[in-house]
C-alpha positions as CSV (number, residue, x, y, z in Angstrom):
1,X,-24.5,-5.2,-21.0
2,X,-22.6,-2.1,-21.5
3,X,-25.6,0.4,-20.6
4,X,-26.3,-1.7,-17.6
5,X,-22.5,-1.3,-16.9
6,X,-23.1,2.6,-17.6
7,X,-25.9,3.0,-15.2
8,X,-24.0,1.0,-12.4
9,X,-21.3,3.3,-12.8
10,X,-23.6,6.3,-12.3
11,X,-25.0,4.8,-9.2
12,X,-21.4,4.3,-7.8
13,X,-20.4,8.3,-8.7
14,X,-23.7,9.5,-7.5
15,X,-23.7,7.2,-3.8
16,X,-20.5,8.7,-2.7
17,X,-20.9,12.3,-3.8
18,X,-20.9,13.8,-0.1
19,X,-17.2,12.0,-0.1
20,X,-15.0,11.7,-3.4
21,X,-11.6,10.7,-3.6
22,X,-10.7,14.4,-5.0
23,X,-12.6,15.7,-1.7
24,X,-9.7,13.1,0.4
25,X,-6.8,14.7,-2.0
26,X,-7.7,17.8,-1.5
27,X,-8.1,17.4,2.2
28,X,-5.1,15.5,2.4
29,X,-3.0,18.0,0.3
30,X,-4.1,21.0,2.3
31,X,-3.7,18.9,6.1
32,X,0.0,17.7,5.1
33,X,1.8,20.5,5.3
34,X,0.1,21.8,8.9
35,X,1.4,18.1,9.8
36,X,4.5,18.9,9.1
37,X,4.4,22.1,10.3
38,X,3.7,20.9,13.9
39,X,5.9,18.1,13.9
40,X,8.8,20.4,13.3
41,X,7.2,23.0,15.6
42,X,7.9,19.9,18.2
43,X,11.7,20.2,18.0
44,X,11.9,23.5,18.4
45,X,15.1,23.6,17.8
46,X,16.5,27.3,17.9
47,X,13.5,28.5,20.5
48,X,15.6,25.4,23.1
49,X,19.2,26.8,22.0
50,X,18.2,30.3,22.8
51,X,16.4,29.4,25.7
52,X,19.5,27.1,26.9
53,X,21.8,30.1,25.7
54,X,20.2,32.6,28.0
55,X,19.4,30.3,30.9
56,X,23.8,29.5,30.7
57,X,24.6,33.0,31.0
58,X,22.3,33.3,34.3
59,X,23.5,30.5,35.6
60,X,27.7,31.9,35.0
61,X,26.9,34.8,36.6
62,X,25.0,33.4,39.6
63,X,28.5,31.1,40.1
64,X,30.7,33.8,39.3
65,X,29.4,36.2,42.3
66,X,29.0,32.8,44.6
67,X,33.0,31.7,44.1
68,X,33.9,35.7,44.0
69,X,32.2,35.9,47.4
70,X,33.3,32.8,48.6
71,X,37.1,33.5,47.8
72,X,36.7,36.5,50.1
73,X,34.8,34.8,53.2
74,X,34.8,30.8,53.3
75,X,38.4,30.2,52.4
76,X,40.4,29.1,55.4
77,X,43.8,29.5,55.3
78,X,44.6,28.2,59.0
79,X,43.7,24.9,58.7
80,X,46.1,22.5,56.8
81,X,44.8,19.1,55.8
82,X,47.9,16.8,54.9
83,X,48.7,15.6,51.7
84,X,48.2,11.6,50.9
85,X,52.0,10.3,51.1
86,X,52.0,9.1,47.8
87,X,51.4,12.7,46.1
88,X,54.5,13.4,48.4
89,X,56.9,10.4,46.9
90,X,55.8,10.7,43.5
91,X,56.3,14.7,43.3
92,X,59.1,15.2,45.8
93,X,60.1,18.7,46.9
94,X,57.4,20.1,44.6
95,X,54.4,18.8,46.8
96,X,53.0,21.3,49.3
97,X,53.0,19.9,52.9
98,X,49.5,21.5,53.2
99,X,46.6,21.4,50.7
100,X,43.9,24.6,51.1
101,X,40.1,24.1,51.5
102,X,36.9,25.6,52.5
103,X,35.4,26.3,55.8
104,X,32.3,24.5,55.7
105,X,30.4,26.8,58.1
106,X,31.5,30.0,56.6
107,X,29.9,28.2,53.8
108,X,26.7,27.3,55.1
109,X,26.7,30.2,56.6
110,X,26.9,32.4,53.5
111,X,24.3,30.9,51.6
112,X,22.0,31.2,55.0
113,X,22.1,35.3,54.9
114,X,22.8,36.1,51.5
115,X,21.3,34.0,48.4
116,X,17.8,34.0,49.5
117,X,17.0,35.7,45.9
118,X,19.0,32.9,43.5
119,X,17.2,30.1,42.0
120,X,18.3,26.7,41.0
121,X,20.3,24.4,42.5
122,X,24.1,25.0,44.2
123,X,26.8,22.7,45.1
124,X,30.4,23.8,46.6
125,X,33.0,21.3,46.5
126,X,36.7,21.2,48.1
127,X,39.5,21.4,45.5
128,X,40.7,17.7,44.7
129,X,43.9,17.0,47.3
130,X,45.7,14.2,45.0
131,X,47.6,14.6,42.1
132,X,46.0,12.0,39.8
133,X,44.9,12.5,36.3
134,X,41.8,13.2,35.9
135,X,41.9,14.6,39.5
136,X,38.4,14.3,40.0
137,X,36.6,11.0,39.7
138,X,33.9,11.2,42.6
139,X,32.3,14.6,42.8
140,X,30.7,13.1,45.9
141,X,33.7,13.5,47.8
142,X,34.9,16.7,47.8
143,X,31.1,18.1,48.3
144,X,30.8,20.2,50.7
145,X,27.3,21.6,50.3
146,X,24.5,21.0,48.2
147,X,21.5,23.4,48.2
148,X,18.4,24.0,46.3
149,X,17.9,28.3,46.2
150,X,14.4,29.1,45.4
151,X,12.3,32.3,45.6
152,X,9.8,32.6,48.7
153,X,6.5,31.4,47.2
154,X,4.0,28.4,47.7
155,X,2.9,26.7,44.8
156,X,-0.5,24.2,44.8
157,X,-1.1,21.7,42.4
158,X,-3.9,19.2,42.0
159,X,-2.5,15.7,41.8
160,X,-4.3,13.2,39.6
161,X,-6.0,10.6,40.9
162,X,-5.1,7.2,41.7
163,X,-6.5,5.2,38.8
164,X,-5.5,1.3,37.5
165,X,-3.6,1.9,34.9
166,X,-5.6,1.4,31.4
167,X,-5.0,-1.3,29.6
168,X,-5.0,1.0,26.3
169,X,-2.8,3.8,27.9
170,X,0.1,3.7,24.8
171,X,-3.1,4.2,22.3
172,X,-4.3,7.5,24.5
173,X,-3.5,11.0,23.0
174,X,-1.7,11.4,25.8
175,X,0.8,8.6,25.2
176,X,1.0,9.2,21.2
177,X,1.9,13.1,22.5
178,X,4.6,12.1,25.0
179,X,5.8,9.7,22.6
180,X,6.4,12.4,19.7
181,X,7.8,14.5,22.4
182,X,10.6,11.6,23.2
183,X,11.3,11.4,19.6
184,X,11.9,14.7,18.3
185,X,13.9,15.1,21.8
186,X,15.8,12.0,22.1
187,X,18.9,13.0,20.3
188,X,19.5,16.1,22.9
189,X,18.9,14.0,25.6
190,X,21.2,11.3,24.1
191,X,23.9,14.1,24.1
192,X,23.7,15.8,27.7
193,X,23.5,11.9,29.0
194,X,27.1,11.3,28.1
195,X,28.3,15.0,30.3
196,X,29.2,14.1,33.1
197,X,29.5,15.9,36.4
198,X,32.8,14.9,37.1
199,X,33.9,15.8,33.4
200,X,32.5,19.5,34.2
201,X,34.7,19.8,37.3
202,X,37.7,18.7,35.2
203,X,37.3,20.9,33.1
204,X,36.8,23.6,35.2
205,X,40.3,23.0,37.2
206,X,41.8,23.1,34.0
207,X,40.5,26.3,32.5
208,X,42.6,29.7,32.3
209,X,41.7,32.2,35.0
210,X,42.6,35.0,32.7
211,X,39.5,33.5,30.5
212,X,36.1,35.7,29.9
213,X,34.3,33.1,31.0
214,X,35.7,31.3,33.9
215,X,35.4,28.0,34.7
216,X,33.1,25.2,32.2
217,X,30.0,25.0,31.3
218,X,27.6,22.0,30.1
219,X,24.2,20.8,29.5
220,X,23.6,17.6,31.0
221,X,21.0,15.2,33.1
222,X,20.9,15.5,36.7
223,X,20.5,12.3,38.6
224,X,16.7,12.3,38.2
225,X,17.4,12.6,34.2
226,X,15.7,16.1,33.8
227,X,17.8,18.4,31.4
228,X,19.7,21.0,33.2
229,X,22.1,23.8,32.3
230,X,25.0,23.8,34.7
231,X,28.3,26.5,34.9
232,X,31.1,25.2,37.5
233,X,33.8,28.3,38.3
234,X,36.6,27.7,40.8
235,X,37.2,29.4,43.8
236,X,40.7,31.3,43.6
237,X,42.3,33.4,45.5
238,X,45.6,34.5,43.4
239,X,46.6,31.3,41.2
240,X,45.2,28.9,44.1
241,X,42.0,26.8,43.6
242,X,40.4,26.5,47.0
243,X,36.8,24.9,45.8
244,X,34.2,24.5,43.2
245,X,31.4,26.2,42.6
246,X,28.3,24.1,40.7
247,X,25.4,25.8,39.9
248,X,22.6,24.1,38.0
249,X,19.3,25.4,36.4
250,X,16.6,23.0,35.4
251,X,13.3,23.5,33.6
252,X,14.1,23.5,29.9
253,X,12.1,20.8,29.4
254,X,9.1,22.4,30.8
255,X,9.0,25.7,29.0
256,X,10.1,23.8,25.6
257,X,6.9,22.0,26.5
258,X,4.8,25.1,27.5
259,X,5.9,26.4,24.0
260,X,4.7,23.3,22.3
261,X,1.7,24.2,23.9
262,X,1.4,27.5,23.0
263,X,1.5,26.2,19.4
264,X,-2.1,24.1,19.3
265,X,-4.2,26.5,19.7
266,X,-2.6,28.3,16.3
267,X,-2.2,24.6,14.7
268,X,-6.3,23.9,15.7
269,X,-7.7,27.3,13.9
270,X,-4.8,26.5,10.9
271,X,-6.4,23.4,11.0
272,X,-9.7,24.5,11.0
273,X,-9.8,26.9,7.5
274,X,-7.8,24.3,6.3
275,X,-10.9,22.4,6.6
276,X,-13.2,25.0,5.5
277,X,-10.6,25.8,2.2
278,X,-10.7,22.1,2.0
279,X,-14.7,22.3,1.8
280,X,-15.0,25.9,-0.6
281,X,-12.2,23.5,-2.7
282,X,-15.0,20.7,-2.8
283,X,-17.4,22.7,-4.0
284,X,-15.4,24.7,-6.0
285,X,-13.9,21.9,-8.0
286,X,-14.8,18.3,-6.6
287,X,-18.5,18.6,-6.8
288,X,-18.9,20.5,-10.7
289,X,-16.3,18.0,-11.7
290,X,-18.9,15.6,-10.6
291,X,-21.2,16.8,-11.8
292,X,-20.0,16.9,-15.4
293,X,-19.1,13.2,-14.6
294,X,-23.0,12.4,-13.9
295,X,-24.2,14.1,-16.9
296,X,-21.3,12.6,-19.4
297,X,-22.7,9.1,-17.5
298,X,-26.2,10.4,-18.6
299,X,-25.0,11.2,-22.3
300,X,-23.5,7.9,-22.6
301,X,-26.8,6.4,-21.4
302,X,-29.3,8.9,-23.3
303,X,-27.1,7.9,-26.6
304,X,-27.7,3.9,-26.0
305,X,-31.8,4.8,-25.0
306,X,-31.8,7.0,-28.1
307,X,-32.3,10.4,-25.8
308,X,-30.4,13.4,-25.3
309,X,-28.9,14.7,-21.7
310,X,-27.7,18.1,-21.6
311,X,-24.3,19.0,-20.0
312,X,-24.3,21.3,-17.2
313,X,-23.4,24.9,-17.9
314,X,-20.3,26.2,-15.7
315,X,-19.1,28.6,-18.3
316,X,-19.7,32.0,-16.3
317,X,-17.0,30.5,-14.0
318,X,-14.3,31.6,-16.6
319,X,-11.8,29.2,-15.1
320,X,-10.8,25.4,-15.9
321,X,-14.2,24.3,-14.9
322,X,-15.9,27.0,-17.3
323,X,-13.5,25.5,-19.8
324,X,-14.2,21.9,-19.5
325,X,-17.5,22.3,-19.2
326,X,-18.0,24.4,-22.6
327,X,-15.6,21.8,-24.2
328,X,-17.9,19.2,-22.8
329,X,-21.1,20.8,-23.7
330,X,-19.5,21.6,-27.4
331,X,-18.0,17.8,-27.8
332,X,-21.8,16.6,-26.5
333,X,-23.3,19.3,-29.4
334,X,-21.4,17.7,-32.2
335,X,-21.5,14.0,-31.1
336,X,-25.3,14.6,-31.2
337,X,-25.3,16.6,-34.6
338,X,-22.9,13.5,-35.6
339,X,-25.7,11.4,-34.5
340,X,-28.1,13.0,-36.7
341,X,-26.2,13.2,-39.5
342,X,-25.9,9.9,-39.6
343,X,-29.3,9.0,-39.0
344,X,-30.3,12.1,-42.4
345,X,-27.6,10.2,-44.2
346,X,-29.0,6.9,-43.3
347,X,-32.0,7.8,-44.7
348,X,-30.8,9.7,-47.5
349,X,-28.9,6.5,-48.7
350,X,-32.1,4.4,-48.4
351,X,-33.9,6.8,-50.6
352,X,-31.5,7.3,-53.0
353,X,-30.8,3.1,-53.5
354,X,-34.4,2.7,-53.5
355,X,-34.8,4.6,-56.7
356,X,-32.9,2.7,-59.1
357,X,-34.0,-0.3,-57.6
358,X,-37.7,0.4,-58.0
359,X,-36.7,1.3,-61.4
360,X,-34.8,-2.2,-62.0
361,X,-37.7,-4.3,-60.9
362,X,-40.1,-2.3,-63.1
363,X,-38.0,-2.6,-66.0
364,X,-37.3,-6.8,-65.1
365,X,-41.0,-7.2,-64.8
366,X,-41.7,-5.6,-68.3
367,X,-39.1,-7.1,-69.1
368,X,-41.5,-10.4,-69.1
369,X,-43.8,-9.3,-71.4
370,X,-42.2,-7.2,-73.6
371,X,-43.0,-8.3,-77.7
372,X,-40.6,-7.0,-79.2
373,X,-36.7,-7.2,-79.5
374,X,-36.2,-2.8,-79.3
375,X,-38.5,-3.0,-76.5
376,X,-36.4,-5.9,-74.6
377,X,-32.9,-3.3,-76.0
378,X,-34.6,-1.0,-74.2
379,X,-35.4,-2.2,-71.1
380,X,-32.0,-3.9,-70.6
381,X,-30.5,-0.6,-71.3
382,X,-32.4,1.0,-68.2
383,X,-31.5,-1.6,-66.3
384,X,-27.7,-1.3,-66.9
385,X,-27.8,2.6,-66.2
386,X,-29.8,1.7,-62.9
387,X,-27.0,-1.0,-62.3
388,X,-24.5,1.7,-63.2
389,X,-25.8,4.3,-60.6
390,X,-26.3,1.8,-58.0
391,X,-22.7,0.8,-58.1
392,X,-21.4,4.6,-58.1
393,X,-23.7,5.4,-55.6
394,X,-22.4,2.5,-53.2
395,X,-18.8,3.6,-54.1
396,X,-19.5,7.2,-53.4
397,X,-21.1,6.1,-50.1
398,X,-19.1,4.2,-48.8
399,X,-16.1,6.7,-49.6
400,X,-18.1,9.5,-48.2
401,X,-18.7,7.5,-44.6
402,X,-15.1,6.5,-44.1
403,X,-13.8,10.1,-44.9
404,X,-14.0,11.3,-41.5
405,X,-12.0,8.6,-40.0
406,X,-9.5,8.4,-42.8
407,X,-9.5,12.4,-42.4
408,X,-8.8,12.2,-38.6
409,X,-6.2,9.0,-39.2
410,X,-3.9,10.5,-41.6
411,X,-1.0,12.9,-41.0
412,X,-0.4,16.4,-42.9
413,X,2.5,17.8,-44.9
414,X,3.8,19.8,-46.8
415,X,1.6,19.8,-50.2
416,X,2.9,21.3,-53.9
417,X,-0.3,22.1,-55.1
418,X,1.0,23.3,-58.7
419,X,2.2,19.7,-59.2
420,X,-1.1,17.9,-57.7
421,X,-3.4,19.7,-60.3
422,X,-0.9,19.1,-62.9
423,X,-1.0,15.4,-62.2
424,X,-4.8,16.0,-62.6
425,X,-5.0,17.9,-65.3
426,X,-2.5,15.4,-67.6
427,X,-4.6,12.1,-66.1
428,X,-7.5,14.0,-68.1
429,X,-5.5,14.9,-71.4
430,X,-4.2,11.6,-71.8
431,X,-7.7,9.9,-71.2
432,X,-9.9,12.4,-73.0
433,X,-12.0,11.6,-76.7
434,X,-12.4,13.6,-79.5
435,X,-15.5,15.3,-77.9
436,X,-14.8,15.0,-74.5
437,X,-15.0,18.8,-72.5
438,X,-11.2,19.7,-72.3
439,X,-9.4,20.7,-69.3
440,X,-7.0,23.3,-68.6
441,X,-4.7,24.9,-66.2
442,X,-3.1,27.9,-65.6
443,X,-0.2,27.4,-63.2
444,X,1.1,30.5,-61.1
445,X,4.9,31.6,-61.9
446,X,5.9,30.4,-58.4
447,X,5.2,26.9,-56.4
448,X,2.2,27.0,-53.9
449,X,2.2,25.0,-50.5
450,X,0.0,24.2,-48.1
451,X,0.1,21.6,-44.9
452,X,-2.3,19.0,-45.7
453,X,-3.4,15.5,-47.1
454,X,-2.4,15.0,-50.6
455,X,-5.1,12.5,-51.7
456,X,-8.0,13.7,-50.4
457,X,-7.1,17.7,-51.2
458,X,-7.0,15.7,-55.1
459,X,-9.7,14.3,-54.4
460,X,-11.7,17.8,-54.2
461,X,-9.9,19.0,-57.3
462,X,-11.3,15.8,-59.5
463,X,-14.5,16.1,-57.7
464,X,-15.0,19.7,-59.2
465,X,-13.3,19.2,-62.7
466,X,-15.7,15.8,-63.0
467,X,-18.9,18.3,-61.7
468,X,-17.3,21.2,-63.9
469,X,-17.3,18.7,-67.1
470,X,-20.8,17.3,-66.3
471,X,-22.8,20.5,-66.6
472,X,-20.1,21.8,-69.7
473,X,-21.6,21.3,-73.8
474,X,-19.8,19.0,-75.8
475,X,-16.6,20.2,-76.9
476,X,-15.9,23.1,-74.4
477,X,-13.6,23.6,-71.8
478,X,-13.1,23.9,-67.8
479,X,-10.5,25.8,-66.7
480,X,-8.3,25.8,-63.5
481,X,-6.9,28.6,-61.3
482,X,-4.1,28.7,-58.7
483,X,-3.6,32.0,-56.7
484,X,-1.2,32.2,-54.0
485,X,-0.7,33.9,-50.8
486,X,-0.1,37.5,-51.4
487,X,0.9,40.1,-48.7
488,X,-2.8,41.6,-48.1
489,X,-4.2,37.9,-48.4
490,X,-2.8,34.7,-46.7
491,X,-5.0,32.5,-48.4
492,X,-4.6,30.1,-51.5
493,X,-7.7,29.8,-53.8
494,X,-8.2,27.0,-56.2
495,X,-10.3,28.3,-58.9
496,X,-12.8,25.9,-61.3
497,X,-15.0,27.3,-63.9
498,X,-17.5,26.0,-66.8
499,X,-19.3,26.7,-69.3
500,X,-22.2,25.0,-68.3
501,X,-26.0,26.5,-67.8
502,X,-24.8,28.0,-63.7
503,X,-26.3,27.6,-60.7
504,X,-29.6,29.3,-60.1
505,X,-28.9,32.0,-57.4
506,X,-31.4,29.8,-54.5
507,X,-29.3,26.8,-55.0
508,X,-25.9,27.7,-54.6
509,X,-25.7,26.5,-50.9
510,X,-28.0,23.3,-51.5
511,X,-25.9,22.0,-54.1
512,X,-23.2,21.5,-51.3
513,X,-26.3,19.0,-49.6
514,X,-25.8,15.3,-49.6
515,X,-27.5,13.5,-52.5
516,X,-28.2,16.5,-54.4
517,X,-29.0,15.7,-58.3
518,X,-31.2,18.7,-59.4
519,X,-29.9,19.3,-63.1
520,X,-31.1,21.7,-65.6
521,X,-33.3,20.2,-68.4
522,X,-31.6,17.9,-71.2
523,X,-28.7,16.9,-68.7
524,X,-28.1,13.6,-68.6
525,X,-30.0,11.7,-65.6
526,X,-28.2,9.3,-63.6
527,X,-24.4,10.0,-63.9
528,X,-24.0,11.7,-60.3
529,X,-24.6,10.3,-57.0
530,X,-25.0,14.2,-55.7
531,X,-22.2,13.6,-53.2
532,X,-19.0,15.0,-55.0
533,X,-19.7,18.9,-53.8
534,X,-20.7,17.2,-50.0
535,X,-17.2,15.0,-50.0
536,X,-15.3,18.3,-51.1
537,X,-16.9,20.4,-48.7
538,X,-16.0,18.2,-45.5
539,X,-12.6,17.9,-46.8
540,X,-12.0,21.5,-47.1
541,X,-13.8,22.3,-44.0
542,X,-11.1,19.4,-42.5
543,X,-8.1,21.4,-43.9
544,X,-9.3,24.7,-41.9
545,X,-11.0,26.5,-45.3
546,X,-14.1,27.4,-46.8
547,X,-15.5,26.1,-50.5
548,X,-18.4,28.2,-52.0
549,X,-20.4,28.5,-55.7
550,X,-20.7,31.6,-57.7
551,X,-21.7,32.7,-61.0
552,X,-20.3,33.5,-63.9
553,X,-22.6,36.7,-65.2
554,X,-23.2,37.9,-68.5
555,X,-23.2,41.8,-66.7
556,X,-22.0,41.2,-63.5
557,X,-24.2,43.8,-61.9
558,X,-27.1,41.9,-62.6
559,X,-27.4,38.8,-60.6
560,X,-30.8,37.8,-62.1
561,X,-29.0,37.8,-65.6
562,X,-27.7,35.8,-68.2
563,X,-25.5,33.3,-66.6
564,X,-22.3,32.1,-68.9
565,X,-21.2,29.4,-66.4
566,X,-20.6,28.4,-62.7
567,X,-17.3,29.1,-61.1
568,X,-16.5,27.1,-57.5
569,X,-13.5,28.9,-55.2
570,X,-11.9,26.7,-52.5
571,X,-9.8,28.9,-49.9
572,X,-7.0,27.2,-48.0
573,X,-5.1,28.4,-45.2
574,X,-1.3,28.5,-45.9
575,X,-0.2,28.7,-42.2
């Protein structure tokens, strides 16, 4: 069920390979901020206050010269329009029986010979003849003239043709753009709709004529609601207002949008090699991840068929790809070498159980026909042994296959090794016979520590005294060694040594094998199930050191000599 779950899974991986979710992300990730970047590029925020700045100070100077030139030419001091007769009851003495005011065709006149080059749009008002507060409520009545200045030139545009309006207009690219348009300009708009015309003047009566810049200025919506900048300036001559001068300028709008659309082309090749970055990204990253996805797919597969898959090699990259995929390929390497360790040691177990129970069922069958009682003795004596080994083989199995996890599983600290082989040591003195081979230790001065798992580190140490005894004559002795750390050498070394017959000089990596029970001739057969040196070795390999055999020579220049006993060295890290 769980391969044919496998396999589905690879389909899945390798049926949407042109378009992976990483591909989207990356995609995504590099579109987002170009997004962003053109949706703020739509406000256009300081580009519309500069523009609105500049376009203010044209339009102040256009209405300063018209009500400077005005004061001088339209102002007509002969006629007298009367005041309304309740300005005269309310103020008294202080009303003027005459209120000054423009000559309209001077006026008209003016703007016939002279403004020809001014653009935008002018209005010249009378100056308000009441009294009342505000004193201007209806710029429509005091206008005077209202005029639209443009530069001599003829503009053709092609109008669009009449069409029935589509009944999926608002989901056209042209609606979505006018719409984000309208958004990002709605709160301007908001703000010049509540500027008022009327307001401007106002404020314009009011201001100082000693000011820099005379008169008020606004930005506001004309009565077609297009945004316009508009300056008004009064007409004085001396300390008396005569008129108003309005001048407005229009267009913002326009070349805030001709900027917005200077801004696409730039946005659509930003777009583009975010694309193309998008793709190199893809192929870069997406598609070797993939990849390495597939093949750990095929591993998973190839383990359950009993095959082997090889991982894709993306090492020469030297990146994070090169990484994974050498830790991928490694991981792969030992999970197959775990595989056929396994399978040796499988095998290795079958052959070594097989022995003493071919031996048990020839001794039970001669058992049967066996005469006499010495020969029964006999018999049931091999049996025993055979009984004996099997059950020390099966406890030294089934110690040796759950090593690894119970290796892995358990935490390390901080280990007194001077005490640990004490402990050791005494568990042998107090449980040695007369004849029994003796143990001893020579502790160092100082304590020696190293980070690591207490039981199974003493479980190397009584693997190699119990080996160490095994090949020592009755009555001698195995000795124990501690060095620590020094400053040339960083490494501990736990020392063992026999008296026994050594190890001959081919075999002093083999012995380290699983199951290996080659003894010299007159040892005892049957009391080792050859995987005490194997059991020490993964543990010290587990800890980060080495363990290794070595002889104890009778001239220590001759290899091929007399050999007075084997000596085994296990190095430890101590940082």
């Amino acid at each position: 069920m769980s391969a044919e779950g496998g396999a589905g899974s690879t389909r899945k991986r390798r049926a949407r390979v042109a378009l992976s979710r990483l591909t989207v992300t990356i995609v995504l990730a590099n579109l987002i901020g170009l997004v962003i970047l053109l949706l703020g590029s739509f406000a256009l925020t300081n580009y519309r206050d500069g523009l609105i700045a500049a376009k203010l100070e044209g339009v102040r100077a256009q209405a300063q010269i018209i009500a400077d030139v005005l004061a001088q030419v339209a102002i007509d001091e002969t006629s007298c329009q009367p005041v309304e007769q309740a300005d005269v009851e309310r103020l008294g003495e202080e009303a003027a029986l005459c209120s000054l005011a423009l000559n309209q065709t001077d006026v008209r006149e003016v703007f016939n010979r002279v403004w020809d080059s001014f653009e935008g749009r002018v209005r010249i008002f009378n100056a308000p003849q009441t009294f009342d507060d505000p004193p201007v409520t209806n710029a429509n009545l005091l206008l005077i003239e209202d005029i639209v200045l443009r530069q001599d030139r003829i503009e053709a545009q092609n109008l669009p043709p009449i069409e029935a309006e589509d009944a999926n207009a608002l989901f056209s690219l042209d609606a979505v753009w006018t719409s984000l348009i309208d958004f990002f300009s709605n709160d301007y708009h908001e703000t010049a709709a509540l500027r008022t015309l009327e307001a401007e003047l106002n404020e314009a009566l009011d201001s100082s004529p000693f000011a820099e810049d005379r008169g008020a200025a606004s930005v506001r919506l004309d009565e077609e609601g297009e945004l316009v900048v508009s300056v008004t300036v009064p007409i004085r001559r001396v300390q008396a207002i005569y008129g108003l001068v309005t001048a407005e300028s229009g267009g913002i709008d326009d070349l805030v949008e001709r900027a917005r659309m200077s801004i696409l082309p730039f946005f659509g090749l930003a777009m583009a090699a975010a694309i193309l970055s998008s793709l190199l990204l893809t192929a870069m990253i997406a598609q070797p991840i993939r990849q390495l996805a597939i093949a750990a797919d095929k591993v998973r597969e190839g383990i359950a068929a009993a095959g082997r898959s090889r991982i894709p090699d993306f090492t020469n990259r030297r990146d994070e790809i090169g990484e994974l995929s050498g830790s991928l390929k490694s991981m792969t390497q030992a999970i197959y070498a775990r595989i056929d360790a396994i399978e040796s040691f499988a095998a290795d177990v079958s052959h070594e159980l097989k022995n003493p129970l071919t031996s048990i069922r020839s001794a039970a069958e001669t058992l049967l026909i066996a005469k006499t009682p010495e020969q029964q003795e006999k018999l049931l004596g091999v049996i025993q042994k055979d009984v004996a080994r099997m059950d020390r083989l099966i406890t030294d199995i089934s110690n040796a296959s759950r090593l690894d996890a119970e290796l892995a599983r358990e935490s390390r600290e901080a280990v007194d090794l001077v005490r640990l082989i004490k402990d050791i040591v005494a568990m042998y003195d107090q449980t040695a016979k007369d004849n029994d081979v003796k143990v001893a230790f020579s502790d160092p001065i100082q304590g020696v520590y190293i980070l690591g798992n207490a039981s199974a580190l003493g479980q190397v140490v009584r693997n190699l005294i119990d080996n160490a005894r095994s090949f020592s004559p009755e009555g001698g002795s195995v000795r124990v060694y501690l060095e620590g750390p020094t400053q040339r050498d960083s490494k501990t070394r736990l020392i063992v040594e026999d008296d026994g017959p050594g190890v001959p000089p081919d075999n002093l990596e083999s012995i380290f094998n699983r199951f290996y029970t080659k003894r010299p001739a007159g040892a005892a057969f049957g009391n080792n199930s050859g995987l005490g040196l194997a059991i020490s070795r993964q543990i010290v390999e587990s800890h980060g050191g080495r363990i290794y055999a070595e002889n104890r020579l009778e001239n220590p220049v001759d290899p091929a000599g007399p050999r007075r006993g084997a000596r085994f060295i296990v190095e430890l890290p101590t940082d």
